[in-house]
TIVO-2410 file (N, C-alpha, C; in nm, 3 decimals):
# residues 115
REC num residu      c1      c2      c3 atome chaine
REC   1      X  -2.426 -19.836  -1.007     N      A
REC   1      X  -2.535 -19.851  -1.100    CA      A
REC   1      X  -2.655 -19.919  -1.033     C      A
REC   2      X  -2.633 -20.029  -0.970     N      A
REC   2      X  -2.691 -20.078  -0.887    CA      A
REC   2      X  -2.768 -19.976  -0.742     C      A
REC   3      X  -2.726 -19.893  -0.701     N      A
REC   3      X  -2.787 -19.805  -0.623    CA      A
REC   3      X  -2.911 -19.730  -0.739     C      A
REC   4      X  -2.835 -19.719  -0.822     N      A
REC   4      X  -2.938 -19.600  -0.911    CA      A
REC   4      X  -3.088 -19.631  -0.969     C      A
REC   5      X  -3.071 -19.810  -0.978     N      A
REC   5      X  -3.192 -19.886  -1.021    CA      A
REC   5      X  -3.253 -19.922  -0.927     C      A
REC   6      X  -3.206 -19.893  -0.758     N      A
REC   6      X  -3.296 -19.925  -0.688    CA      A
REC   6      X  -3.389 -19.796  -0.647     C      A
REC   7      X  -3.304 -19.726  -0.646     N      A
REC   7      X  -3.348 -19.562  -0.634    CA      A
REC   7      X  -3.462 -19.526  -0.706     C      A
REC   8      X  -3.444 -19.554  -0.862     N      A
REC   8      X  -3.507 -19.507  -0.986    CA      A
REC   8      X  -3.635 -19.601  -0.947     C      A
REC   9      X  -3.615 -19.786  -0.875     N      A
REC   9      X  -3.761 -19.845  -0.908    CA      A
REC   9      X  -3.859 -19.784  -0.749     C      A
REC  10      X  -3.770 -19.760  -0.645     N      A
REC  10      X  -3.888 -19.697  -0.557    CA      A
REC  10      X  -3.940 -19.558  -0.581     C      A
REC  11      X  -3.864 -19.472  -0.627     N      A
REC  11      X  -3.966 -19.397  -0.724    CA      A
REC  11      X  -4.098 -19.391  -0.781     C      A
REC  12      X  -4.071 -19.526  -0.890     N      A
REC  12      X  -4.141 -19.538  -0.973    CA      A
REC  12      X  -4.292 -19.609  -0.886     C      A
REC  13      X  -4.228 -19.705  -0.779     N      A
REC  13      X  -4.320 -19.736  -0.700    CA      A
REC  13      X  -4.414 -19.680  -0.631     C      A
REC  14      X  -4.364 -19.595  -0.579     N      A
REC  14      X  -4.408 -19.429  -0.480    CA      A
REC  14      X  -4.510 -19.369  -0.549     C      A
REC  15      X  -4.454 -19.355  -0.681     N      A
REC  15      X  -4.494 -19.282  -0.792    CA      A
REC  15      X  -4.682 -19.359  -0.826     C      A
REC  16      X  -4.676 -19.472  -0.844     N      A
REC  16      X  -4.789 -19.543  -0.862    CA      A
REC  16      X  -4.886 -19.566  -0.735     C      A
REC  17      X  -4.837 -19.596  -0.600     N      A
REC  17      X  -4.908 -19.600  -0.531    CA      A
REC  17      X  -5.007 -19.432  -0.487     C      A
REC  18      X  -4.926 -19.344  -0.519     N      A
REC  18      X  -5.002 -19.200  -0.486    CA      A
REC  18      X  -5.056 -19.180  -0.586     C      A
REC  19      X  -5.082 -19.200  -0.733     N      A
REC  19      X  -5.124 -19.216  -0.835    CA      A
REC  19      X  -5.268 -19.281  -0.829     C      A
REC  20      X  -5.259 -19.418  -0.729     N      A
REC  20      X  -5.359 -19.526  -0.736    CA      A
REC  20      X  -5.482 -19.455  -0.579     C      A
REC  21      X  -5.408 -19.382  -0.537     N      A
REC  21      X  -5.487 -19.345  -0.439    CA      A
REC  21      X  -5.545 -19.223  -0.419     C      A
REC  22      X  -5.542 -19.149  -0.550     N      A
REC  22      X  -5.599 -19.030  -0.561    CA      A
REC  22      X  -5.762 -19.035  -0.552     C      A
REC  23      X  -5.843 -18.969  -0.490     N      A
REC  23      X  -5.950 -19.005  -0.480    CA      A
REC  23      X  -6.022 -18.953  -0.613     C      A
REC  24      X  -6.144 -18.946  -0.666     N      A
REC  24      X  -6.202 -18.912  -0.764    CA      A
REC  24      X  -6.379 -18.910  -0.744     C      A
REC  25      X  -6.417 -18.794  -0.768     N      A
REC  25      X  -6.535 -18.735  -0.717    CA      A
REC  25      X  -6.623 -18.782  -0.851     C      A
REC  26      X  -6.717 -18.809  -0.897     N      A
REC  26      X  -6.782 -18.824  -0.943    CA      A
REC  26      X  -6.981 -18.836  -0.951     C      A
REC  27      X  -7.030 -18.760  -1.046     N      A
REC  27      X  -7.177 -18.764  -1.066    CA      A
REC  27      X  -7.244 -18.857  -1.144     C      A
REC  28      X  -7.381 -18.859  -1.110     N      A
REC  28      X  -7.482 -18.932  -1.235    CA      A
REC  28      X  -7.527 -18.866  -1.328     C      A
REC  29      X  -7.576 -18.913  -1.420     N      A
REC  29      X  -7.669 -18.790  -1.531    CA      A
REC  29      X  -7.807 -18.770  -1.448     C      A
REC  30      X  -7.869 -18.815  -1.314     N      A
REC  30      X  -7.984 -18.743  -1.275    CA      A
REC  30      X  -7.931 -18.643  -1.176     C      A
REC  31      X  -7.746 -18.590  -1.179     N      A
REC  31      X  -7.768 -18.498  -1.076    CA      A
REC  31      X  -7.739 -18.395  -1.178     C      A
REC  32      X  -7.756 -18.420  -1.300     N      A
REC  32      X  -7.739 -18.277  -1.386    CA      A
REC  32      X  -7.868 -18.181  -1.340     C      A
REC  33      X  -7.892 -18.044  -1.335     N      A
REC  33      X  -8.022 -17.982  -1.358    CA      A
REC  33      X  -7.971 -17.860  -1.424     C      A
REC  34      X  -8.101 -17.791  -1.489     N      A
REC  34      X  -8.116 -17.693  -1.589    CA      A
REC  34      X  -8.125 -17.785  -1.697     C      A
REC  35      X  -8.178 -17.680  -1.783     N      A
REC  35      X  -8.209 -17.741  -1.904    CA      A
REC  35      X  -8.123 -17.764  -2.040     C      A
REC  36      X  -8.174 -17.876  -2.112     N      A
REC  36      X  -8.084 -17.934  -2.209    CA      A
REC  36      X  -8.159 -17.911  -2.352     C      A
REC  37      X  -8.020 -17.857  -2.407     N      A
REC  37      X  -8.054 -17.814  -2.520    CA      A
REC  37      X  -8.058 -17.920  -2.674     C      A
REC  38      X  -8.007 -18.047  -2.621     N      A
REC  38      X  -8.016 -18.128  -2.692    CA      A
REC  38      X  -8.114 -18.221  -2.691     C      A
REC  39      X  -8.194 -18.257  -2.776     N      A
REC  39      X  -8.294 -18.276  -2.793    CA      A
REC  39      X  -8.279 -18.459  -2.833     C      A
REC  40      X  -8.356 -18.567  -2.721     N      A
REC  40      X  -8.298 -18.681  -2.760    CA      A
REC  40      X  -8.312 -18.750  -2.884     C      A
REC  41      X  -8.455 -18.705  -2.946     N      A
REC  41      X  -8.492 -18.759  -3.122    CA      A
REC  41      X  -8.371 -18.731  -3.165     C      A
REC  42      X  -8.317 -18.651  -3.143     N      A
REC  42      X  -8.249 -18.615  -3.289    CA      A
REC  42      X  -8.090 -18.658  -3.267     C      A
REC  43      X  -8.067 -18.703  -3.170     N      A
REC  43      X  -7.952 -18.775  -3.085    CA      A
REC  43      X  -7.966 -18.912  -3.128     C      A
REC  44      X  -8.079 -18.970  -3.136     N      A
REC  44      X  -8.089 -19.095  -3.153    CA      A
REC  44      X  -8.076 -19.158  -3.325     C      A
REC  45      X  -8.148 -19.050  -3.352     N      A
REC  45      X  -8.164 -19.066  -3.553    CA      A
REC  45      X  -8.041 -19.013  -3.618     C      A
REC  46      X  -7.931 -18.948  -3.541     N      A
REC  46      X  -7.818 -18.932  -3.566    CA      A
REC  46      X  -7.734 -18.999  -3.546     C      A
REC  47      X  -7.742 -19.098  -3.465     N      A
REC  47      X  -7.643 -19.235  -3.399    CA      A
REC  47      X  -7.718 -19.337  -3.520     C      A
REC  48      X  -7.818 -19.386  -3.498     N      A
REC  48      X  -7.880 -19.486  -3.620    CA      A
REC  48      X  -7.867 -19.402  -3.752     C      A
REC  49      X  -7.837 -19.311  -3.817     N      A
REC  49      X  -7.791 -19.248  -3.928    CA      A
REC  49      X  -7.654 -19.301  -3.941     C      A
REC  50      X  -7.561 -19.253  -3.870     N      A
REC  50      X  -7.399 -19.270  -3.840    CA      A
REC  50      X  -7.397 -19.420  -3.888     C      A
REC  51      X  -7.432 -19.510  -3.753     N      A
REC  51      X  -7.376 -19.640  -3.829    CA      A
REC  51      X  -7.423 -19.722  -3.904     C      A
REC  52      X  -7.566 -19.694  -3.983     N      A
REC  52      X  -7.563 -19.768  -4.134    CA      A
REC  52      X  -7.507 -19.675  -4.200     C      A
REC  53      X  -7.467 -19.565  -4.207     N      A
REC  53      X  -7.322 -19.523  -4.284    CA      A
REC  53      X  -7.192 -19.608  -4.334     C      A
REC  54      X  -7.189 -19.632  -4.146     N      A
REC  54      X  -7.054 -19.656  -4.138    CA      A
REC  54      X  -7.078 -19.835  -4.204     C      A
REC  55      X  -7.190 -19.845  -4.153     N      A
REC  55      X  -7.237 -20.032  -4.207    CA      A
REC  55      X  -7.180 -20.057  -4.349     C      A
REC  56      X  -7.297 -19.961  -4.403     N      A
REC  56      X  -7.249 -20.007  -4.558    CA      A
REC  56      X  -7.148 -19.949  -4.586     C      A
REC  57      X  -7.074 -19.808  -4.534     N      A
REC  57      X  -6.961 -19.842  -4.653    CA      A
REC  57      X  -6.882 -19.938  -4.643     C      A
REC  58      X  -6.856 -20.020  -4.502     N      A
REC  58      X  -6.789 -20.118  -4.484    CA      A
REC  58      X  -6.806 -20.234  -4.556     C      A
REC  59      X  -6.947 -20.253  -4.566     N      A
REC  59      X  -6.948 -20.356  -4.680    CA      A
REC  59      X  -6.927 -20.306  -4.856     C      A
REC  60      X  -6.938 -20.208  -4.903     N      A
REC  60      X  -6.890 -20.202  -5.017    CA      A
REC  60      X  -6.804 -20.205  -5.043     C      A
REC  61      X  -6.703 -20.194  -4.952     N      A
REC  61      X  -6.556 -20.145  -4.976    CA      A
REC  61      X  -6.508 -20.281  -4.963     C      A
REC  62      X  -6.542 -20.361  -4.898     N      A
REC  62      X  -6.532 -20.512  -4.866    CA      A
REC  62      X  -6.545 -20.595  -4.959     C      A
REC  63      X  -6.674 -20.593  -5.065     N      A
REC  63      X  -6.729 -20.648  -5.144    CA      A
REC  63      X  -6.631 -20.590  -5.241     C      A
REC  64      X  -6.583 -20.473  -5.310     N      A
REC  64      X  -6.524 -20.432  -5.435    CA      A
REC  64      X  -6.389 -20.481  -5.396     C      A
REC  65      X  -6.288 -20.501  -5.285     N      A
REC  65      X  -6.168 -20.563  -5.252    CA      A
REC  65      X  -6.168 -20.633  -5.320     C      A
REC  66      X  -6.270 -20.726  -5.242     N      A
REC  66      X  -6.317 -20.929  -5.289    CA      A
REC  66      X  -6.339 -20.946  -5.429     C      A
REC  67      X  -6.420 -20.856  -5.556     N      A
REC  67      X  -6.419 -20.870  -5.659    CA      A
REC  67      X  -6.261 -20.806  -5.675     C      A
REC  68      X  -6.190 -20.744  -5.635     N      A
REC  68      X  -6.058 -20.696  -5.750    CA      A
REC  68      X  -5.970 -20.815  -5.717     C      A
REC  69      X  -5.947 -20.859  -5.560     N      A
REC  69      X  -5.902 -20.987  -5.570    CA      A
REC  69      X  -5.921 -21.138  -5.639     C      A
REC  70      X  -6.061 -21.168  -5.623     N      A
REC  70      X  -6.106 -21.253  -5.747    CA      A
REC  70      X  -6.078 -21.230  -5.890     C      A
REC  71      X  -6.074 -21.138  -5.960     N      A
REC  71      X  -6.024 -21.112  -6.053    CA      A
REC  71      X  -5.849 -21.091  -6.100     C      A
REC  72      X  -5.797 -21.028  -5.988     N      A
REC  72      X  -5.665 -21.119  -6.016    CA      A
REC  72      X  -5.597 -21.220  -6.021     C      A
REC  73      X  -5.708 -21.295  -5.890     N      A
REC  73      X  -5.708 -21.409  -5.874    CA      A
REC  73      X  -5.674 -21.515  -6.026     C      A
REC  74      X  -5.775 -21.501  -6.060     N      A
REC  74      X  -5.815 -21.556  -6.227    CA      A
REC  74      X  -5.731 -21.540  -6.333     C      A
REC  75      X  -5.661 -21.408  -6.347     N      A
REC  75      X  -5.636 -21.338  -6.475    CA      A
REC  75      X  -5.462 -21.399  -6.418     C      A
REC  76      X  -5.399 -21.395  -6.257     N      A
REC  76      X  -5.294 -21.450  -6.237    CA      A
REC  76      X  -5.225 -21.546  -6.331     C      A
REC  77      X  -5.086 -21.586  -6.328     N      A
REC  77      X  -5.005 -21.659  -6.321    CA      A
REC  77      X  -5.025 -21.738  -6.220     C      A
REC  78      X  -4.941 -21.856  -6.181     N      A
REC  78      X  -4.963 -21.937  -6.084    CA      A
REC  78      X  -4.875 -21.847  -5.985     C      A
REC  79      X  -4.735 -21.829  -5.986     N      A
REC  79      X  -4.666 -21.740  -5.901    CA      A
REC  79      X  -4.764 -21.596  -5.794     C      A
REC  80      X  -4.819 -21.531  -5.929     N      A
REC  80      X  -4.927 -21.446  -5.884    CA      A
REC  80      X  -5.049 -21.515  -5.791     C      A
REC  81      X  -5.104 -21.639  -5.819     N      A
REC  81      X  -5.217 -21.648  -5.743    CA      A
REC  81      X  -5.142 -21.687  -5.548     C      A
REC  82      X  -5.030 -21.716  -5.562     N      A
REC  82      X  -5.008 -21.742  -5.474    CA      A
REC  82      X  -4.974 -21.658  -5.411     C      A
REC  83      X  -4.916 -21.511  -5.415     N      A
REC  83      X  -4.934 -21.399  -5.374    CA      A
REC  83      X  -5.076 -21.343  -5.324     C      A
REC  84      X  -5.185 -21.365  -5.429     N      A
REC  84      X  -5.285 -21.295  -5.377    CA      A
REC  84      X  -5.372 -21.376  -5.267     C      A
REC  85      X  -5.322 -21.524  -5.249     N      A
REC  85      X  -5.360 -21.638  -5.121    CA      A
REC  85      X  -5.329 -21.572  -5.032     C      A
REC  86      X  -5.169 -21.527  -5.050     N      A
REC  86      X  -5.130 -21.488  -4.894    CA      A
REC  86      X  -5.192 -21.349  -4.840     C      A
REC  87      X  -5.222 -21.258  -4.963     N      A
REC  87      X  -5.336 -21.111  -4.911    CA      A
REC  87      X  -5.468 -21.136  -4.901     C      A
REC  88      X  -5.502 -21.272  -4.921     N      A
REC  88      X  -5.658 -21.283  -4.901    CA      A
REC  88      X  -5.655 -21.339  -4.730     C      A
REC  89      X  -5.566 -21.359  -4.673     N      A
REC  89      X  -5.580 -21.373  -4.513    CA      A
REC  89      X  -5.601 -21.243  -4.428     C      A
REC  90      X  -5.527 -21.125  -4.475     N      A
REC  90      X  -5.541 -21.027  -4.417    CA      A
REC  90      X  -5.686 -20.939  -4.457     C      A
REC  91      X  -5.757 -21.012  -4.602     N      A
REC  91      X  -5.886 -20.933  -4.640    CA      A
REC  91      X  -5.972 -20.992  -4.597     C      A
REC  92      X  -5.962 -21.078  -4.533     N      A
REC  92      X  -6.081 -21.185  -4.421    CA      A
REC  92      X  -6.051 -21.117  -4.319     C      A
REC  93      X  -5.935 -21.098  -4.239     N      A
REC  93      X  -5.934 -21.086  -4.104    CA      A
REC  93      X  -6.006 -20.902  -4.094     C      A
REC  94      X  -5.979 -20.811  -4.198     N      A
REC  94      X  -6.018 -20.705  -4.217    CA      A
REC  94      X  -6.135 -20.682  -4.278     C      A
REC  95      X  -6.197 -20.783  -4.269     N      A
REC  95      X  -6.335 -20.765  -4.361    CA      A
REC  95      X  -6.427 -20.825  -4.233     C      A
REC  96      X  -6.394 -20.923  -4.146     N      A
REC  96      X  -6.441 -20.944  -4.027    CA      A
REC  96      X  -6.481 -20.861  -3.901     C      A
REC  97      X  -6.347 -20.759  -3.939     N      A
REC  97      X  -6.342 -20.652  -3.814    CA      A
REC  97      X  -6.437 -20.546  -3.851     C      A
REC  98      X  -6.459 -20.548  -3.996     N      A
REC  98      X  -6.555 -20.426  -4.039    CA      A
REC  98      X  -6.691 -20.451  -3.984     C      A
REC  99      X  -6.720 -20.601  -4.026     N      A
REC  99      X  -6.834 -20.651  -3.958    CA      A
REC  99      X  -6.868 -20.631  -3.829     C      A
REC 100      X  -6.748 -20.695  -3.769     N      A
REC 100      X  -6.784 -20.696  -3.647    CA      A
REC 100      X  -6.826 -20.581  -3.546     C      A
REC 101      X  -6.686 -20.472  -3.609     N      A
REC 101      X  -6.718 -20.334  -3.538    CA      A
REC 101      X  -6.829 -20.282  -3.575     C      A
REC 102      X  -6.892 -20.311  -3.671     N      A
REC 102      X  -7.025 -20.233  -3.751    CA      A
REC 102      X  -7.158 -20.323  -3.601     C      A
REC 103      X  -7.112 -20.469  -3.629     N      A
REC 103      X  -7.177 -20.515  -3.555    CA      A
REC 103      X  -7.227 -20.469  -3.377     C      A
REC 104      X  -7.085 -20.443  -3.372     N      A
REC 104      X  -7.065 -20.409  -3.194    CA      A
REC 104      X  -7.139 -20.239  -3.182     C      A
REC 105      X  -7.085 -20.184  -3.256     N      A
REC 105      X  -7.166 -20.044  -3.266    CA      A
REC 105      X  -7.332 -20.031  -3.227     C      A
REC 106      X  -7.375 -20.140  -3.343     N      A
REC 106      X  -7.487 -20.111  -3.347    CA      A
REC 106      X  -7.615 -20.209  -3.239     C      A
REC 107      X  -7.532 -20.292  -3.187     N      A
REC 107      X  -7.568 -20.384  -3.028    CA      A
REC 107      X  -7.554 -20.264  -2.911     C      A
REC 108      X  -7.488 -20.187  -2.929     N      A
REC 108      X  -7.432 -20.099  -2.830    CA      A
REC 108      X  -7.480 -19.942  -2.818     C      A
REC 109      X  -7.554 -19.901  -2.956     N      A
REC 109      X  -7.682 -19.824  -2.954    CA      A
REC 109      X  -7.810 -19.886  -2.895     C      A
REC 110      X  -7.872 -19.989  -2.947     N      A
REC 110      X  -7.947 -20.042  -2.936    CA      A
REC 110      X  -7.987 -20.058  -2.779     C      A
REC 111      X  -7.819 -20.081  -2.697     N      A
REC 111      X  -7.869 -20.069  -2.575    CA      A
REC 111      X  -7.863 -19.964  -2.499     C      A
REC 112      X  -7.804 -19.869  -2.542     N      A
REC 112      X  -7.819 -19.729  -2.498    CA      A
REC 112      X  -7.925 -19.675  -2.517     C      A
REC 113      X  -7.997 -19.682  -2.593     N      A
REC 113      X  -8.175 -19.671  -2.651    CA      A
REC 113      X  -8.237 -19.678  -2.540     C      A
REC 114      X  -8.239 -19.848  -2.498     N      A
REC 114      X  -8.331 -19.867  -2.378    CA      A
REC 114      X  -8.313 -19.836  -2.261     C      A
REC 115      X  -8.173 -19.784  -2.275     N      A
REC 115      X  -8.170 -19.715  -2.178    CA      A
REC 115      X  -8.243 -19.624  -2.127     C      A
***
């Protein structure tokens, strides 16, 4: 068994080093030529379209959570509110990421722009 795991890990070794040393050819976008049919206005007002899309629905959907939770919140039992404590950690941490990704998106057009 012991032969077979040494066998199986230089393999696997072999396997990665010819893997890691494959060379890879690569261009810029100024060695493209001929012409482009995409037109950058409309590339750009389609990316700033997309993510205040994606912005707000993230916040509505965020905001109507937060009111259905507040409201059970209230209308709870004590047993119940303590249930909806422990799902209001995961509607922060998911209401953050909406932000944030909305956030990162739109830092990340912005610099593709000036580009």
């Amino acid at each position: 068994m012991k032969k077979l795991e040494k066998i199986i890990t230089i393999l696997v070794i072999s396997m990665v080093i010819i893997s890691l040393t494959t060379l890879s050819y690569g261009f810029g976008v100024s060695d493209l030529k001929g012409t482009q049919d995409v037109q950058v206005a409309g590339l750009k007002s389609a990316g700033n379209t997309m993510i205040t899309i994606i912005t707000t629905i993230g916040v509505v959907i965020s905001v109507v959570v937060l009111i259905v939770i507040g409201i059970k919140y209230m209308i709870g039992s004590t047993s119940e509110k303590a249930e909806y404590k422990k799902s209001l950690m995961p509607y922060v941490i998911g209401a953050g990421l909406v932000f944030a990704a909305s956030s990162i998106a739109q830092i990340i057009y912005n610099l593709a722009i000036k580009m």
